[in-house]
Structures are given as C-alpha cells and as structure tokens.
C-alpha positions as CSV (number, residue, x, y, z in Angstrom):
1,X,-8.7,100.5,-39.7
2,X,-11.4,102.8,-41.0
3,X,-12.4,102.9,-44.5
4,X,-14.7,106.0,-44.0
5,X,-13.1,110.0,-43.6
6,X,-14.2,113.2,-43.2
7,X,-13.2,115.4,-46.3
8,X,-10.1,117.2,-44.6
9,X,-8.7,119.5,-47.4
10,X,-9.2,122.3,-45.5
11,X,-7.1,121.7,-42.5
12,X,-4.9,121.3,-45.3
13,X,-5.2,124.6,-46.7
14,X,-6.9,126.7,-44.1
15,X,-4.6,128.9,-41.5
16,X,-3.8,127.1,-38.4
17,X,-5.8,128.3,-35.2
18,X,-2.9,128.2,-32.7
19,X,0.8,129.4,-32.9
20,X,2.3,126.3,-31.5
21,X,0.7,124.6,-34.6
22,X,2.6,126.6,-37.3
23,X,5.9,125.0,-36.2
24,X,7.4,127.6,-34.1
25,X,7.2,127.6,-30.3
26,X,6.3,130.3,-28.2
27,X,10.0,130.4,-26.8
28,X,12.9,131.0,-28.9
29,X,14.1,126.8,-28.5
30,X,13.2,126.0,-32.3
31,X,10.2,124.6,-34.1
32,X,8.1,121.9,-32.8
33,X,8.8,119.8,-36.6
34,X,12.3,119.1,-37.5
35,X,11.9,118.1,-41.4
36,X,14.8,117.5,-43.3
37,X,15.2,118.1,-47.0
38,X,13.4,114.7,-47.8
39,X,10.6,115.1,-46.0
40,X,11.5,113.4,-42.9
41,X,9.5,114.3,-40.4
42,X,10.5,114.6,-36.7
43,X,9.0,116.1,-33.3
44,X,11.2,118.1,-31.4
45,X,10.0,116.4,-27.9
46,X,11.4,119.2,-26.0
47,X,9.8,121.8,-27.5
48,X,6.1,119.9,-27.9
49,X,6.5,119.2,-24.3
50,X,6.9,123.0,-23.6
51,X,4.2,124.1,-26.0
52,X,2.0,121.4,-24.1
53,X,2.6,122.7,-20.6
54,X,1.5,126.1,-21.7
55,X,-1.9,124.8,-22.5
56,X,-4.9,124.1,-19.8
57,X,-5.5,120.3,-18.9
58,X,-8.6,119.8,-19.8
59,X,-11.0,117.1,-19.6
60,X,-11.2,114.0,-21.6
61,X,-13.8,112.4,-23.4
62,X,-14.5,108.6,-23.9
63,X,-13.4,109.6,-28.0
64,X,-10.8,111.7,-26.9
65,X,-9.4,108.9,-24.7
66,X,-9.7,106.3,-27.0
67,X,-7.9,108.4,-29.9
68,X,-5.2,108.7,-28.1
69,X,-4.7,105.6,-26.8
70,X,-5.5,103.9,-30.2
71,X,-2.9,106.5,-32.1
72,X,0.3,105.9,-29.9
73,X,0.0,102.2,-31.2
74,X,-0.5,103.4,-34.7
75,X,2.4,105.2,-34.5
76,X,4.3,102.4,-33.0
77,X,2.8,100.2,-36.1
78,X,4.3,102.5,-38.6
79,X,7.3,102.5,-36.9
80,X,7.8,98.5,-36.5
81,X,6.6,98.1,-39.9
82,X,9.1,100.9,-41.3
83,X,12.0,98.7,-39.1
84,X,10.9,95.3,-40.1
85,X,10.9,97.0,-44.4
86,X,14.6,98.3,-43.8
87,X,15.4,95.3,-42.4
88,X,14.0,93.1,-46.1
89,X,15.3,95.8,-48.3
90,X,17.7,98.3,-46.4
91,X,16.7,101.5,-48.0
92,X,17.5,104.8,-46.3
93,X,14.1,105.6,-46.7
94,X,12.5,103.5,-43.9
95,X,15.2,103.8,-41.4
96,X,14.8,108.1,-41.9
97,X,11.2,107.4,-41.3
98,X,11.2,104.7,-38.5
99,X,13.5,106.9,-36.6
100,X,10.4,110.0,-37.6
101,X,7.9,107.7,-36.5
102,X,9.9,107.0,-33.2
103,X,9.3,110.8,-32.4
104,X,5.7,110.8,-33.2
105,X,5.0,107.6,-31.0
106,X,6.5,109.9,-28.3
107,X,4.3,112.7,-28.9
108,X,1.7,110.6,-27.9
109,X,3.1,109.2,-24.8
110,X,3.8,113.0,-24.2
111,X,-0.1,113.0,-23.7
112,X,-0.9,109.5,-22.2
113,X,1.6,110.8,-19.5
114,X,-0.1,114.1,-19.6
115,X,-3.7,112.9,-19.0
116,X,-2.2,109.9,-16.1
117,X,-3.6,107.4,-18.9
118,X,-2.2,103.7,-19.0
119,X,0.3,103.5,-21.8
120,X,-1.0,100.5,-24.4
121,X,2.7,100.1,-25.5
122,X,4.4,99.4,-22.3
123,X,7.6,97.4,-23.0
124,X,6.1,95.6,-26.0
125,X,8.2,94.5,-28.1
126,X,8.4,95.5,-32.1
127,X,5.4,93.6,-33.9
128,X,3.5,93.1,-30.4
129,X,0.7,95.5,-29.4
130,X,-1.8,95.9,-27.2
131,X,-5.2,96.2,-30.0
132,X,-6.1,93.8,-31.9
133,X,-6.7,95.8,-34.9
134,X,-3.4,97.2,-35.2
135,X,-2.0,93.7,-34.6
136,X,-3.5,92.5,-37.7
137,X,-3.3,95.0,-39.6
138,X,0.7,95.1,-38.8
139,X,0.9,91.7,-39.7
140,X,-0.6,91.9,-42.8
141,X,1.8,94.6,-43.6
142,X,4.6,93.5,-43.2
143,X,3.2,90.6,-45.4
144,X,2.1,92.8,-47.9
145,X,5.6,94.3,-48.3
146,X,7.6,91.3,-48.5
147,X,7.5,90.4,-52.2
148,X,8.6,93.5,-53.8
149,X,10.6,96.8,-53.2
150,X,7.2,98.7,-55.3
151,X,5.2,96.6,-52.7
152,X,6.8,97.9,-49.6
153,X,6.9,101.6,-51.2
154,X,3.4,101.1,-51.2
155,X,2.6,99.7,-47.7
156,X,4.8,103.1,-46.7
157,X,2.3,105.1,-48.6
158,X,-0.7,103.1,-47.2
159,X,0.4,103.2,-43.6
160,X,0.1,107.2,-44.2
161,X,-3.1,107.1,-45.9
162,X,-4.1,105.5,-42.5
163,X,-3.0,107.6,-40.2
164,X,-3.8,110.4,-41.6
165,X,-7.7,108.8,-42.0
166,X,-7.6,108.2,-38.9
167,X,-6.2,111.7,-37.3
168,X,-8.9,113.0,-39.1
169,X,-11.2,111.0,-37.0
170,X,-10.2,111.7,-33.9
171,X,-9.5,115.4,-34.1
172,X,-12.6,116.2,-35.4
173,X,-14.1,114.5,-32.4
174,X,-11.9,117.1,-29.8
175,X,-13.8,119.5,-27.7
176,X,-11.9,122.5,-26.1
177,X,-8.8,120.4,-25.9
178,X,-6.0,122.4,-27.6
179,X,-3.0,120.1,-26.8
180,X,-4.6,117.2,-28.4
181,X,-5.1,119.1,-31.7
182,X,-1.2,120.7,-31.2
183,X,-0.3,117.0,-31.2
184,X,-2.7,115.7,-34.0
185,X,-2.1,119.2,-36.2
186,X,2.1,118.3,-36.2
187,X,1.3,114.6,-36.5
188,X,-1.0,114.9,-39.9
189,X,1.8,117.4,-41.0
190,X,4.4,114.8,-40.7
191,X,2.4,112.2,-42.4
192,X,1.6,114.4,-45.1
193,X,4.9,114.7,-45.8
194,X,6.0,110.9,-45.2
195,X,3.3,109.9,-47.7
196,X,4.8,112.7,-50.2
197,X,8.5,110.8,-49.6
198,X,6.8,107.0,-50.7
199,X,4.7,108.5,-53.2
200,X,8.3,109.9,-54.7
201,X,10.2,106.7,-54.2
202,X,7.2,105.0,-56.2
203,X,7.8,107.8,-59.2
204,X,11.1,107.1,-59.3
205,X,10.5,103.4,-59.8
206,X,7.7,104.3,-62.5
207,X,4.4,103.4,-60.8
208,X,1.8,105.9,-59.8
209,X,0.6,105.2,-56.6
210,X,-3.5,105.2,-56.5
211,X,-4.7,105.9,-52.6
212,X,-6.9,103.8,-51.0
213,X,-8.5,105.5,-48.3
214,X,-8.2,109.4,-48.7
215,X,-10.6,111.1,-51.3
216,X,-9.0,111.6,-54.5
217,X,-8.9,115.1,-55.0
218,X,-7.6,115.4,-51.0
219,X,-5.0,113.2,-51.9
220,X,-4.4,115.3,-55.2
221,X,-3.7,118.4,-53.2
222,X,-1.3,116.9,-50.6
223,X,1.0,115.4,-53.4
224,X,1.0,118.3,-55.7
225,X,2.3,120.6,-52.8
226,X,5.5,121.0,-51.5
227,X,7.2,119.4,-48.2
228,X,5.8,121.2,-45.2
229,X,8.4,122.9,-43.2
C-alpha cells in the first residue's frame, strides 16, 4: 500500500483523451459504466472488451506489467473485503458494491488475458491472494471493520482512497498503451464514485470522514461533485 500520490485533480477535471473513456462505446451496445442512482459502479464487460479490441496491442513495460498484475488483486481485495463487511453487518451497501467490484476485477483479467499474462487470482479463494501486501492489508481490514458499522463505512472509504492512490501510480507510468488507461480511466471513475457512496453512508451516521491517503483538497473536489455517469 502506498502512502505517496501524484496530485491527480486534473484527470479529475480535465477532458478525457479517448472516446471510449467518456462512457460511451464506439458502437451503439451502451456505455462501458453502468452506475446506478447510488453510485454503484459497474463495467459493462462486453462493451470494455469491444472498446479494447479496437485498440493496438502494444508492448508492456516491467511497470505496466506489474500494475496490472498488482490491480486485479486489489480489486479482488475490495471485493472480498466488501463480501466478508455484508456478511458482519448485511447492509445493501457492500453487496451493491462487491458485486461492482466483481466487474472491475474482470476488467482486469480482460487485460491479463489480453497481454497472455499469468492471472495472480487463479481459483483463489475469497481472503486468499497471491501478494503479500494485499494479503495483509486484506486482513487487517477486515479487522479493522469488525467492531463498528462507522468502522466498516470507513474501511469502504479507505479501500477507495487506495485504489484510487494507487491507479494514479500506475497510469501515470503508461507509455503509448491506450487500453490500459481505458481500463484505469473507468476503474478511478468507479472508485470515485464508491468512495462518494461510504463517504454518504458516514454523513448519514454523523461522522465526517477525514481521508488518509489522497491530498485534501483532491479529495475535496471528488466529494463535493456529483456521481459520475
């Protein structure tokens, strides 16, 4: 887990270089995001792999590599840690975003299978992965979620504050590859808007949620905007 980001505000903010990114294929099949009026974030899996067959293969880096092999497990570790929190405190939100987070951990594998890379998920198990990292930090999690509903609204947020660190990382480390940034562009977009949904449930249970990893005035600018559809 990185503690470190690139200021990333304008991505936010800043018109999106390819079409595909906006949220609208090239084809008339439907967007590539399927958000919901919460904020539930989807990937339309049939329409990302279209989009990604219209682009070149290109060629990978070692950091390009690594970032995606390293981001399918994170999304698999919000996923698990959404599943195991619905299971402790059965609230709609982290079965709606589990299920989300199913979609994104797809997208990924859309792009291991893409590049013939070895797939670090394989038939592990929920709670099992391949990095060590991500195996702590899902442990710790879950942990960290356990005594409290406010807690495990929190972990939610956190987990998004993550990922969204960590996209950040990785995409400004892509060279000429324009699938891996359609795939990281959609992801942020839907973490953006799963952090938006905690950060809510948090307000409604009267705490304000103080991020731990994005700047502040980034983090400013994603809550006080709408959903992204």
């Amino acid at each position: 887990m990185y503690t470190q980001h690139n200021r990333y505000l304008g991505l936010l903010l800043a018109p999106l270089m390819l079409v595909a990114i906006q949220g609208c294929s090239s084809d008339d099949d439907g967007p590539v995001l399927l958000v919901d009026d919460n904020g539930y974030t989807s990937v339309n899996l049939s329409v990302m792999r279209s989009e990604l067959d219209s682009l070149p293969l290109g060629e990978l880096s070692d950091v390009e590599r690594e970032g995606i092999l390293y981001m399918r497990e994170e999304e698999k570790l919000a996923r698990d840690v959404y599943l195991y929190l619905d299971q402790v405190w059965n609230r709609r939100v982290f079965k709606n975003i589990s299920d989300s987070e199913q979609t994104h951990a797809d997208t990924m594998l859309l792009l291991i299978e893409r590049y013939r890379l070895t797939d670090p998920v394989g038939n592990n198990p929920p709670g099992v992965f391949t990095n060590s990292i991500l195996q702590n930090l899902h442990d710790d999690l879950i942990a960290q979620g356990d005594p409290s509903l406010i807690d495990a609204f929190k972990v939610g947020a956190l987990i998004e504050e993550v990922d969204l660190v960590d996209i950040e990382r990785y995409i400004a480390n892509v060279s000429g590859n324009d699938d891996i940034v359609l795939v990281y562009e959609n992801l942020m977009k839907g973490s953006r808007n799963h952090l938006r949904a905690f950060v809510r449930n948090l307000d409604s249970q009267g705490v304000t949620y103080i991020p731990e990893y994005l700047d502040p005035d980034d983090y400013d600018a994603i809550i006080n905007s709408p959903m992204e559809h």
